[in-house]
C-alpha positions as CSV (number, residue, x, y, z in Angstrom):
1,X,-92.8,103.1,-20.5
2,X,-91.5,99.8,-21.5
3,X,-88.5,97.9,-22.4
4,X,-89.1,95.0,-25.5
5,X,-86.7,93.0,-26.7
6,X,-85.3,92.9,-29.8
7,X,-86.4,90.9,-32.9
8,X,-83.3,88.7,-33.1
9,X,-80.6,87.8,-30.6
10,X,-82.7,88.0,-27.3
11,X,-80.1,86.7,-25.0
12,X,-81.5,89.5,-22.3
13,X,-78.6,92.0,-22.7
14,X,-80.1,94.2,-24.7
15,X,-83.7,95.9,-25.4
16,X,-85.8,98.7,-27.1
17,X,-86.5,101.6,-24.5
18,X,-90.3,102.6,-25.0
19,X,-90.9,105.9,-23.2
20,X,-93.4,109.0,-23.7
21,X,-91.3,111.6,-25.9
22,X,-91.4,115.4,-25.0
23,X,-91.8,118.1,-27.4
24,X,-88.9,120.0,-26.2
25,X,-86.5,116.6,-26.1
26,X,-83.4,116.8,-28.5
27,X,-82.1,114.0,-27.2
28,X,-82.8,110.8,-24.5
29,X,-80.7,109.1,-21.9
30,X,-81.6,105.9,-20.3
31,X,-79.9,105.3,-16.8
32,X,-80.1,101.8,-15.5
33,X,-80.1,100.6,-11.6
34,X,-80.3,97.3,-9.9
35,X,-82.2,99.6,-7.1
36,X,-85.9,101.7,-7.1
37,X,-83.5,104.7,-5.6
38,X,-81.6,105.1,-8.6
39,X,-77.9,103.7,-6.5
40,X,-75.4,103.0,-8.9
41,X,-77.0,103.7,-11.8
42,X,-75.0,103.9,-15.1
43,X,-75.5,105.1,-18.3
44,X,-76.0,102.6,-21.1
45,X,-78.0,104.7,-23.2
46,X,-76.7,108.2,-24.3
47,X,-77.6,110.6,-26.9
48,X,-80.7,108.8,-28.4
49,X,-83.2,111.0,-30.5
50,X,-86.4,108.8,-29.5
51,X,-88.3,106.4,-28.2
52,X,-87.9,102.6,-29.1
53,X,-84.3,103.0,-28.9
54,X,-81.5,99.5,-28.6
55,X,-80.0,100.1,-25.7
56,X,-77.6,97.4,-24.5
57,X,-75.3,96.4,-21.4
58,X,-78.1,94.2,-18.9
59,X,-77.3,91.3,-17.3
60,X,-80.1,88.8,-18.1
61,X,-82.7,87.4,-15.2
62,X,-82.5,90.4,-13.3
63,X,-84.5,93.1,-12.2
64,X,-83.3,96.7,-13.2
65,X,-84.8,100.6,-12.8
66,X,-84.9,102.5,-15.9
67,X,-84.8,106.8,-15.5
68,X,-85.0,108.7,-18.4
69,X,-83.5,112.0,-18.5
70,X,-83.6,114.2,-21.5
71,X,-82.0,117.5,-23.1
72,X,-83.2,120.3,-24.9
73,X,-81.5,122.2,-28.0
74,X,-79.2,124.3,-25.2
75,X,-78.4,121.2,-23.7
76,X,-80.4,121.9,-20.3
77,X,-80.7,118.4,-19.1
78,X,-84.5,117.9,-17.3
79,X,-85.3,116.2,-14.3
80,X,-84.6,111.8,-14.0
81,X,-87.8,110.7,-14.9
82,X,-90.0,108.6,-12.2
83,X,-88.2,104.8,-12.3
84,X,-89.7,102.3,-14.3
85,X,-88.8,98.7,-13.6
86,X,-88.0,95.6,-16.3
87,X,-86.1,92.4,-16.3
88,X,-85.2,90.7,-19.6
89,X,-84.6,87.1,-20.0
90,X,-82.2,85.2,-22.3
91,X,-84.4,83.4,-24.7
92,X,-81.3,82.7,-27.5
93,X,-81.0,78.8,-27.5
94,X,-78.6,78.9,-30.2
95,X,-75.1,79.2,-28.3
């Protein structure tokens, strides 16, 4: 698990989700949290179909837990997956 940032326009608000896929996975969501226990933790990526995912919405120079949760083709949503934490810097100098 592991968030990269994009190729261009790496101001730190946004970044590619890298996570283990699961055979039964129709689609991904990413929750974000600025705590280990998952406390206020929102949704900025719904729906996706795999890993390596943009997934936007981060406030740059800070630390954040990532949970993954995924659904299956009836839409039984699995368990959050164990939190993974990443921080993203804002290395755009053109602004």
């Amino acid at each position: 698990r592991d968030v990269r940032e994009p190729l261009s326009e790496y101001d730190g608000t946004r970044g590619h989700f890298d996570f283990r896929e699961v055979a039964e996975a129709k689609t991904y969501d990413i929750y974000v949290s600025p705590t280990p226990s998952g406390e206020g933790a929102l949704l900025l990526g719904k729906g996706l179909k795999a890993s390596g995912s943009l997934v936007k919405g981060f406030v740059a120079g800070r630390d954040f837990w990532a949970f993954v949760v995924w659904r299956d083709a009836f839409g039984k949503e699995s368990r959050p997956s164990v939190p993974f934490k990443f921080r993203l810097e804002d290395h755009f100098v053109e602004k």
